[in-house]
N, C-alpha and C positions, 0 to 999 in steps of 0.2 A: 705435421702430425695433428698439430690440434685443429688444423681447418677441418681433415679429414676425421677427428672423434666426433666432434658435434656434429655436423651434417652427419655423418651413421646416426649418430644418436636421437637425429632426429627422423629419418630415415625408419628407426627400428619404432617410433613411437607411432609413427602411421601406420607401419606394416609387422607387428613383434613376429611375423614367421619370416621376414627378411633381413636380415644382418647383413647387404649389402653397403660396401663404403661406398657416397659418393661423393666424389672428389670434387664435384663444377657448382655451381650456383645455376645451370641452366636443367642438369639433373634434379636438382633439387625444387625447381620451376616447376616441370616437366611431373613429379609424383605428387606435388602437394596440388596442384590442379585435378589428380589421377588422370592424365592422359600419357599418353607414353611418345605422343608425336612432336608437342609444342617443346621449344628450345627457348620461348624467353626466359628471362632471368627474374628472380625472384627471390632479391635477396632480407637475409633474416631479419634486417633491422625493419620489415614491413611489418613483423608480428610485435605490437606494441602494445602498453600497459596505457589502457583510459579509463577513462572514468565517464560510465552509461549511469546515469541516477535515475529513480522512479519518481525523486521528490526534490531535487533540487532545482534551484532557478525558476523556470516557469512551468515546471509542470505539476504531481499530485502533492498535495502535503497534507501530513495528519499528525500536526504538532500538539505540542502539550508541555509537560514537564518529562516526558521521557526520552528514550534514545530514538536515533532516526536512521533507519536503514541505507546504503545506499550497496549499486553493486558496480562492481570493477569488469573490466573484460579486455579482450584483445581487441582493436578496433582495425577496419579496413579491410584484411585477410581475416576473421575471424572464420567465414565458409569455410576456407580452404583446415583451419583449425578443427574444423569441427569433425573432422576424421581421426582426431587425437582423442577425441570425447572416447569413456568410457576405460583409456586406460589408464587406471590408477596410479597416480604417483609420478604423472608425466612432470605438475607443477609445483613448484612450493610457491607460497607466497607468504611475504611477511610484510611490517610495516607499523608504523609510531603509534596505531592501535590493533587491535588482534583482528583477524582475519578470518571471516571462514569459508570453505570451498564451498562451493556448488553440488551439491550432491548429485545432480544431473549433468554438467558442464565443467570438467575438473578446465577449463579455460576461465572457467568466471568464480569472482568470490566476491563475497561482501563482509560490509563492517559496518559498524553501528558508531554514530557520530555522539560523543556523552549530552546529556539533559542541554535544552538551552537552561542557560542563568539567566535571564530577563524576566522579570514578573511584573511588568508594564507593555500590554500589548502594543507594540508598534518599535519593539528596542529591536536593538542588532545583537547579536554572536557570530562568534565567527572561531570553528578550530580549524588547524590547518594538517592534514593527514600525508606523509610519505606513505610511501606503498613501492612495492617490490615484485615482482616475480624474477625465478629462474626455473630453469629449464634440469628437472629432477630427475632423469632417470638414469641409471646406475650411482646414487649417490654424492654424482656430483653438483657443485654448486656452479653451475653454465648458464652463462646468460645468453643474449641475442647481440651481436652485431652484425654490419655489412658484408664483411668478409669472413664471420665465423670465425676471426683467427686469437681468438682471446677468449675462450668460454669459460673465462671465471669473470667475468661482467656481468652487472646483473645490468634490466631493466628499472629505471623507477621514476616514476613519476609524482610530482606533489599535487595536491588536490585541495582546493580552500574550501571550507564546508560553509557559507555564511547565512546564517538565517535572522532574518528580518523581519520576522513576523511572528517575534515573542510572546508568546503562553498564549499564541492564538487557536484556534481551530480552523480550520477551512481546507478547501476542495480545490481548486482548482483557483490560481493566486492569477491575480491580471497580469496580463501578459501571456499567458497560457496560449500555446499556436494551435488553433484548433484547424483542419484538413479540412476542404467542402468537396462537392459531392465533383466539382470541375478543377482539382487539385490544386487550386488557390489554397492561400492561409488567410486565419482573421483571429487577432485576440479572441479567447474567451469572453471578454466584458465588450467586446463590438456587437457580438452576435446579440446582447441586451437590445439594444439601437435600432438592430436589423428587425426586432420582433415590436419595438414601439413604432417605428416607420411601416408595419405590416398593419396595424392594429388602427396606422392615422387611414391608413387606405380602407380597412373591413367596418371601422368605427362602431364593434362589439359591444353592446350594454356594458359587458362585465369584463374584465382582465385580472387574470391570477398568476402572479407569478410566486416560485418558490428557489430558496437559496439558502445558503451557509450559515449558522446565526453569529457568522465572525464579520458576515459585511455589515452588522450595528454597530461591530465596533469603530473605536478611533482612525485606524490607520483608512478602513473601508469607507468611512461617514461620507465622502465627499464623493464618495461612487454612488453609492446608496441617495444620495439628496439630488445629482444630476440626473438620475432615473427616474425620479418622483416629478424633477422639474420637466421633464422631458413628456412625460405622460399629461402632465398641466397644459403645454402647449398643444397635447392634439386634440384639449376639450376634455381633459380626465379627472375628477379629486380622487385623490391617491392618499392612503395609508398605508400600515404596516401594523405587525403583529408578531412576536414569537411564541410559536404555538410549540407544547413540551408533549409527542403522541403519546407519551404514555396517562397523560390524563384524556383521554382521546381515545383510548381502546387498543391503544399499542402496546405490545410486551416489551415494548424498548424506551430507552429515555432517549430519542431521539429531537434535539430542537433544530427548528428550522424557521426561517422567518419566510412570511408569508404577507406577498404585497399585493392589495387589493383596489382597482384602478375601477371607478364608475364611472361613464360618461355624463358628462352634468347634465342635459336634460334629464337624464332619468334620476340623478340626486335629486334633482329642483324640484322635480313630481312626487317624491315620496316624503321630503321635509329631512335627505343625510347630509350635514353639511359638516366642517372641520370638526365640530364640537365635540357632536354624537356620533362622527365616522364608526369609530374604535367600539364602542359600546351596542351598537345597531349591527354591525355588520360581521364580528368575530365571533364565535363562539365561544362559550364561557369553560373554563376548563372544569373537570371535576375529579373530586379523590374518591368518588365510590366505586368506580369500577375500572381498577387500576392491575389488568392484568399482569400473570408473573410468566418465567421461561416454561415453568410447569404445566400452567393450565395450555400455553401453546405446543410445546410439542413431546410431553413423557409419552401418552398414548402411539406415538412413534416409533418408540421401545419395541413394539410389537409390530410393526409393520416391515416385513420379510424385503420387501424393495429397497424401504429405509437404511434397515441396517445390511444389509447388501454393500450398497454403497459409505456405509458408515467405514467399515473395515475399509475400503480403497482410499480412505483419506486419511486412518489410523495408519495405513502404509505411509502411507506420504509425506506423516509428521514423523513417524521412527528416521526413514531415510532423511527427512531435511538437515539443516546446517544449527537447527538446536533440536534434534530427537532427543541426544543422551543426557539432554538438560530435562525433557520432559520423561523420557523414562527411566533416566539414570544412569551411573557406570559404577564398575569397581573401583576404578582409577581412570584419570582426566588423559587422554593420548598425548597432552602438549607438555601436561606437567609428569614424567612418571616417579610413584615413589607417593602419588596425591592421593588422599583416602576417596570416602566411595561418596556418592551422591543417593538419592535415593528419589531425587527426578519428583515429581507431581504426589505421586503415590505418598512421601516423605512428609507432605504439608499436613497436618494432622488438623487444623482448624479450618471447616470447612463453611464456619456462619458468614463469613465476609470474601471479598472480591481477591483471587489470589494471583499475583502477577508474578511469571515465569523467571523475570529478573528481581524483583522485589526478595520472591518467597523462597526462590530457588539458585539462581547463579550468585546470587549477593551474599547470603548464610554459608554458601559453599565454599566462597573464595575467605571471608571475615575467619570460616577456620582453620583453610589452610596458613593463613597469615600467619594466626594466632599461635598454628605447633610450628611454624617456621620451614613450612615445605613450601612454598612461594613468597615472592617479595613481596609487598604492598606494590612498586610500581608496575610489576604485571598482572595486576589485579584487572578484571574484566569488567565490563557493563554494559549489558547487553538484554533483550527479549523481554523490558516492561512493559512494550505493549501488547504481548501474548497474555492475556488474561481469561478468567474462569468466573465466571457470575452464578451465584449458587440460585441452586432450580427456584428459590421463592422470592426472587429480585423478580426485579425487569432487565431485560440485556441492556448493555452499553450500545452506544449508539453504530450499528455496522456498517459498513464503509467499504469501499470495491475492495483494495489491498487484503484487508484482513479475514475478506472468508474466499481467498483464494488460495490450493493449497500450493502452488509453485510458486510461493512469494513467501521461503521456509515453513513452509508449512501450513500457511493463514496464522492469524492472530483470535480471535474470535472461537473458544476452548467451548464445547460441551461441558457442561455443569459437573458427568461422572466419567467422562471419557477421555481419554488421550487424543481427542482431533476437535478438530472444527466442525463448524455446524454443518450439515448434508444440506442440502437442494432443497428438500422439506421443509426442512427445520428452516432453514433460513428463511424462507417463502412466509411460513407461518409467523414468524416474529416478525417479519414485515406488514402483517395481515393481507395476503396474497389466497387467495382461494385454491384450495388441491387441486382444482381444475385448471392451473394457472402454464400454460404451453410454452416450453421453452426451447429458445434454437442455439445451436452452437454446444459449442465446449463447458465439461461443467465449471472450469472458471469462467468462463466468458458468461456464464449464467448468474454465477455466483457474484461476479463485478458488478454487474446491472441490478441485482436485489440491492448490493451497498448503494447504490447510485439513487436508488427510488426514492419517490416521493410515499409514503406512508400509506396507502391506499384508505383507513380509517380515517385517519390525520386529515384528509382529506374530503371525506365523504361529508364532516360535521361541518367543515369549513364552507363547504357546496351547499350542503342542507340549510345550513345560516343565510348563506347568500339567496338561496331560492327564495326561504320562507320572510327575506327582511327585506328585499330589494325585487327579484323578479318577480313573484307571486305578486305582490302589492303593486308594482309598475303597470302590473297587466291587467288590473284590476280597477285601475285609475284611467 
């Protein structure tokens, strides 16, 4: 009987207007493919509990002193899963920190790993996370095995969270597998090499590159000074610079370091040598004209296309896996009995940067503690990098993750609004021109504004270089 409960029951989560039992593992092959003719077998212990991260190991990371998202999923047969999508209540998941569902994918859920402790860039942390799923519907508690014949088993797998790269900042950590265009791989920090080995071949007057401003720091240095050395060898003096765009005509505090490669005959001709690199060839920052979110995008307010889309991504964060944090609840679904929230709206001080974890699940849970409706150890900690930068800042620095909204929602909050910046808006604080043509998805839009280079940030840095290096080269 229990081989035959869970195979129905899972049976009924593919198809809820079919309550047929099936009794085979080849049956149950056969409907999770949706073919009605294939007989292999396909048994349950292939739907498993892994762990898909966006930020661990060698791929994105957008560390700090806050939490770090990662997300969980079925791995292998996930396709054949993905016809479970949509009903409700198929999964629970639980696990040694809180969990939340997918709002899109009731197969996937994430959790947030708490602050690294290290405040010496280049320390290690490490927590270490169990994680659970079973198999929810009708109430019981059914897990996955081979044979089906035990559905009070859960699935769980442990998952080590280790970050190595304390109170850093950075993008894209070495080792990062990046795809070419002939479906090879190559580190992230090789494709550097590949563009100094292009550069010994083209032998450009000028080379500019731009990066993370975490590769000055320690743990980076030794990347950072092989790069420099490597430009020395094709004939280049090389410096660096980190330039903050928002002294630069950007509405963001965005810093980037920015390395500038001349070929030595043309140093030797104008008199840049190691001394005066720095002083000749950067541009000087300034605090006069240190735009805010305001001056780039209120007049947005009125633009009927703007807020068009403004509302599809106010959807986006209602339905994500912290909406009821951002717009509140009467009582919390996990804890019942838990007083009310009052979400973003709640925060009544609006002169400083307000963080969704900080301002709002922190205050909430400190008082459930306090009347004694939750314990202190199921306290939560979660969404401090979802923040709100008030309209007469400069935004925080944006970044792919955070202004996309299938990654909860984006992190990167509208000053008076419950979403994340629009397409617009993000373009403008990037200083991107309204004429600025975009292809793809609007995350896939939205990824590439985090990714960019500053387009101002930029122009003063070119402008310097014309007017202190090429103008006078060509002139000589």
């Amino acid at each position: 009987m229990a081989s035959n409960l869970s195979l129905a029951k899972l049976r009924r989560a593919t198809d809820p207007g079919n309550v047929s039992d099936y009794t085979t593992l080849s049956r149950l092959g056969a409907d999770c493919a949706d073919t009605t003719t294939s007989n292999s077998d396909v048994s349950m212990s292939m739907f498993e509990v892994g762990a898909v991260s966006s930020i661990t190991g060698n791929a994105y990371v957008d560390e700090g002193s806050s939490n770090e998202s990662y997300t969980l999923t079925f791995t292998t047969e996930k396709a054949r899963f993905s016809r479970i999508t949509g009903q409700s209540g198929n999964f629970a998941w639980s696990g040694s920190t809180p969990l939340a569902p997918d709002s899109s994918q009731d197969y996937t859920a994430t959790f947030d790993a708490p602050a690294i402790t290290t405040t010496t860039p280049g320390g290690t942390d490490s927590l270490t996370v169990k994680v659970a799923v079973t198999f929810a519907e009708d109430g019981e508690s059914a897990g996955f095995n081979s044979a089906a014949t035990n559905y009070n088993t859960k699935i769980e797998k442990t998952i080590e969270v280790v970050d190595t790269y304390g109170a850093a900042v950075v993008c894209f950590l070495p080792g990062t597998k990046i795809t070419l265009a002939d479906g090879s791989t190559k580190n992230i920090e090789d494709l550097t090499f590949d563009q100094i080995r292009i550069v010994g071949d083209l032998k450009p007057k000028v080379v500019v590159c731009e990066n993370v401003k975490g590769l000055t720091m320690d743990y980076a240095r030794e990347y950072l000074t092989r790069m420099i050395s490597e430009f020395e060898k094709e004939g280049y003096i090389t410096d660096y610079q980190v330039l903050n765009g928002w002294q630069f005509g950007v509405p963001q505090k965005r810093e980037r370091i920015f390395i500038v490669s001349i070929r030595e005959d043309v140093a030797d001709k104008i008199g840049i040598n190691f001394l005066n690199f720095k002083s000749m060839v950067f541009p000087l920052p300034s605090d006069e004209n240190k735009p805010t979110i305001r001056d780039a995008i209120e007049d947005l307010q009125d633009d009927p296309e703007n807020m068009k889309e403004a509302k599809v991504l106010e959807t986006a964060m209602l339905n994500s896996s912290k909406g009821h944090w951002v717009h509140g609840f009467e009582t919390h679904p996990d804890f019942p009995g838990s007083g009310p929230c009052k979400g973003l709206r709640g925060v009544e001080s609006r002169e400083k940067v307000i963080s969704v974890g900080d301002n709002v699940v922190g205050p909430w849970f400190e008082e459930q503690i306090k009347n004694g409706v939750i314990k202190k150890e199921d306290e939560k900690h979660s969404y401090y990098m979802s923040r709100v930068v008030p309209y007469d800042q400069a935004a925080h620095s944006l970044t792919e993750k955070g202004l996309q909204s299938k990654f909860m929602g984006g992190n990167h909050f509208h000053p008076e609004e419950l979403r994340i910046y629009t397409l617009k808006e993000a373009q403008r604080i990037m200083t991107l021109p309204d004429d600025y043509k975009h292809e793809g998805s609007l995350d896939d839009s939205q990824a590439r504004i985090g990714l960019m280079v500053a387009p101002m940030c930029m122009y003063h840095l070119a402008e310097s270089i014309y007017q202190n290096v090429l103008e006078p080269y060509g002139k000589n």
